[in-house]
Each structure stands twice: as structure tokens, then as C-alpha cells.
N, C-alpha and C positions, 0 to 999 in steps of 0.2 A: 433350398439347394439349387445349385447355380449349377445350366444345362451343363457348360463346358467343365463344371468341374464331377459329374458325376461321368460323363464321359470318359476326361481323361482317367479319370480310377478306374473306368472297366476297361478300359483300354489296356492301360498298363499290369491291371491284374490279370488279363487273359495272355495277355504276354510272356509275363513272367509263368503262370501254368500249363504253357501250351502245350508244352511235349509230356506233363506229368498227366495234363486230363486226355490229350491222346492216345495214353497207354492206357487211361481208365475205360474209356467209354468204346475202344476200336473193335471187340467180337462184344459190348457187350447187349447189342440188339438181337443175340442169338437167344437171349434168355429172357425175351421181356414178350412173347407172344399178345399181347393186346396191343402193346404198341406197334410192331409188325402188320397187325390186322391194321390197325390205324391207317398205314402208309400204303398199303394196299388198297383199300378202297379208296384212297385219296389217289393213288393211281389208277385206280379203274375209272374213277370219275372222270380223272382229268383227258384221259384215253376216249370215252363216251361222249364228250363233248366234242371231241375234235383233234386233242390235241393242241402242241402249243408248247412254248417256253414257263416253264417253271422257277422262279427265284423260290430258293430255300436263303432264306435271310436271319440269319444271325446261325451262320453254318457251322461255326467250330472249325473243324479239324476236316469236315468235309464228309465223315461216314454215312450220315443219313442223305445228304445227294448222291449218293455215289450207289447207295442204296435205289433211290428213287430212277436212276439212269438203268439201274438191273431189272428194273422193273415194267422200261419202257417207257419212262418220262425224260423230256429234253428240260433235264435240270442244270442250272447253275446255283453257285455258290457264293454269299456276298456276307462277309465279319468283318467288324469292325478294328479286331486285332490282326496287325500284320501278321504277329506271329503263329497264329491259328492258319492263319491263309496260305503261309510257307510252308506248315505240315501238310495242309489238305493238297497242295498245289506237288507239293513230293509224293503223296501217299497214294494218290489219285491223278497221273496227268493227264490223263485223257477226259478229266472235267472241268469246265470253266470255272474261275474264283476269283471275285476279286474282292477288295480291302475297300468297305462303306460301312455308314452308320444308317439305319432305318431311319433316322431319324429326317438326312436328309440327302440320302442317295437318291439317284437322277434315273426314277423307274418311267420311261416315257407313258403315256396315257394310256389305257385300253391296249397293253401291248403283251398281256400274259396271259398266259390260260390257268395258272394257278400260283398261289403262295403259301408258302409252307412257313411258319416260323415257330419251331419248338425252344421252348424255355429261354427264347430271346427276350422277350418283354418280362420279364422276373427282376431286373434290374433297373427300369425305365421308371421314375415318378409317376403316379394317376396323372396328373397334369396335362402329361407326355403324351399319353396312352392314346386316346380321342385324334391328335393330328397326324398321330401314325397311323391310325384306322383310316382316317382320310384321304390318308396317303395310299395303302392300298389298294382301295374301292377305287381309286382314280387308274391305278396301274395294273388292276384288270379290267380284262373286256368285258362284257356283259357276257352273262354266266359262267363267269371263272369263279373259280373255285379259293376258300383259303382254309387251312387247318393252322388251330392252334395250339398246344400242349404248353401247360405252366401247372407253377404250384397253386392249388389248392385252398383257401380258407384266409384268417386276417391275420395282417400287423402284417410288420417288417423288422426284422435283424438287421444288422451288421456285421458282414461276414470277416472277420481279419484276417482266416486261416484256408488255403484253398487244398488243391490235389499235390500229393508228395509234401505237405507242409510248408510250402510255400505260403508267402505273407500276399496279402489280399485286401483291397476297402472297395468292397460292394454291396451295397444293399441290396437284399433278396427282398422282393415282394409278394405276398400272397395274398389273390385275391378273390370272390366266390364267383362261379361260374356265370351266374343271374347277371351281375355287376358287369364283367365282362362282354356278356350278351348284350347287355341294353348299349353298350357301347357304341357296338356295332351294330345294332339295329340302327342307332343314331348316326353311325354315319353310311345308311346306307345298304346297310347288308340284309338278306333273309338267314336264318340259323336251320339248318336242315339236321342237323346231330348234335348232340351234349352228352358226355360220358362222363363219371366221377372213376378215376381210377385206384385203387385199395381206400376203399371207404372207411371202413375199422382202422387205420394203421394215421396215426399224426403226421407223416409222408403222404399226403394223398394231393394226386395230380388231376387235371382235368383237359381233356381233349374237345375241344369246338369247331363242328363244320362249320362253314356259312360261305355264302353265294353273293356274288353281286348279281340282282335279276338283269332278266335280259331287258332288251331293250323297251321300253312302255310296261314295265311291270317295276311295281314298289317305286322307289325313287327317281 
């Protein structure tokens, strides 16, 4: 699979669903209490260290930054889909957003105190995965912080059908939390938390802390 063309498919498929997964996902953090706790501790952390600028990368529509800013974090927003970014940038103006790919958006070095990225990387090839880890370890400071929320266990789909039935080509990827982990061990990071979220249910998510040490510690 060829980078730019998995790209351009998420691209244009979060586009075309912008305003139909905006209306899905906008109170629905009222009802998901673990993850809540999630974001909370990842803001008290982020708050314990110092503080600091926060990217939430692969932000949507912008509700969990916008969350993260309620909470006392200097969050910004950064999706790869314009049209995600024009909801968040409407729905939200008093938060920063702007329109990049992880893959190779221009995060200066040691210049955040945290990264947030839930269910952004569900889409990205294993391939991928490792130099965006890289990427981030590079674009926090020593002892920032990163959280990450994805799906779950193996293989990959091809999703054709998105939010309001709109037409879709993105591959979902799931993958086990261990695999993950040693990722970013490899590139760099210590893991301070792992949570499997609805363990019993074929849906099941997983949440990962991990830290870039401070300075003379681990890598």
C-alpha cells in the first residue's frame, strides 16, 4: 500500500463524514466514564510536570481538545482532514486547529509537554507506526507525556461504509497492546499504564501511557 494513497483515502473519507461523525461522537464522552478518567489523569499528569503545550493529533472534530482545555490543558488540535478541522474550528473557536498528517507534520523538538492521539493510528500501516513513534519522542521534552487509545486485537478490515452512510476506503487496524508497547519502547519511551477497555465484548479498545524519560534516563 502506497503512503499517499492510504492517505489521500483518509483524507477524503473523513471529509466526506465530517459533520455525520460530528454529530455522533459531540456529548458522546458523557457516557464513556473510563475514558473520561483516561483524559483526566492524563491532564493531571500533564499539569504535575509543569505544564506545557499539548497536541491532540488526529483530533476530529475537535471535542476531546476542547475537553482537554476544560480541564486545564494548553491543548491544540491538528487532523489531517480539512473538513474535520472546519467543524472543530466552528464548534470550538477559542481552540487552536490546524489541518497536518502525523505522519509528517512539523512538531519542533522537545517542544510539548504532552501528546494525545486517540484512535488516530487505526488507519496508519504497521510500517508507519515506529516513525511516527519517533516522531513523537522527538517532539516531547523529556518527561512529557503521550496517551494513546486504539482498537484492540488482529487483522485489518476495509471499512467502505462510514457515519450517516456515507461511502468510506479506510482500513481499520487492530492491534495487541504488547505489540504496541514494544514499539515504543523502541522508540524511546517508558510505558507507565496499559488498560484493555470491555475485555468480554469483540469491540475492545486499549489505552497506553508512556513517557519520554527525562533527561539521562532510559534512552
Amino acid at each position: 500500500m502506497q503512503t499517499d494513497d492510504w492517505l489521500a483515502d483518509t483524507r477524503i473519507s473523513y471529509d466526506t463524514v465530517a459533520g455525520s461523525y460530528a454529530d455522533v461522537v459531540r456529548n458522546a464522552l458523557a457516557g464513556l466514564p473510563h475514558l473520561r478518567a483516561a483524559l483526566t489523569a492524563f491532564a493531571d499528569s500533564v499539569r504535575d510536570a509543569g505544564g506545557g503545550p499539548v497536541a491532540d493529533v488526529g483530533c476530529g472534530p475537535g471535542h476531546i481538545t476542547a475537553h482537554l482545555r476544560a480541564l486545564g490543558v494548553d491543548a491544540y488540535g491538528i487532523d489531517l482532514s480539512p473538513g474535520m478541522i472546519e467543524i472543530a474550528r466552528r464548534d470550538h473557536p477559542g481552540v487552536r486547529f490546524e489541518v497536518g498528517s502525523m505522519i509528517d507534520v512539523d512538531l519542533p523538538a522537545a517542544s510539548l509537554a504532552g501528546i494525545l492521539a486517540w484512535q488516530s493510528l487505526i488507519h496508519i500501516p504497521d510500517a508507519a507506526v515506529p516513525p511516527v513513534f519517533a516522531r513523537f519522542h522527538r517532539a516531547l521534552r523529556p518527561g512529557g507525556l503521550l496517551q494513546l487509545l486504539f482498537h484492540a486485537g488482529d487483522g485489518s478490515r476495509l471499512k467502505t461504509q462510514g457515519y450517516g452512510g456515507h461511502p468510506m476506503r479506510v482500513h481499520v487496524h487492530r492491534r495487541r497492546p504488547d505489540r504496541v508497547a514494544a514499539w515504543l519502547r523502541d522508540a524511546g519511551f517508558t510505558i507507565e499504564a496499559q488498560t484493555l477497555l470491555n475485555p468480554d465484548e469483540p469491540s475492545r479498545q486499549a489505552i497506553l501511557f508512556a513517557r519520554r524519560p527525562a533527561d539521562g534516563v532510559g534512552h
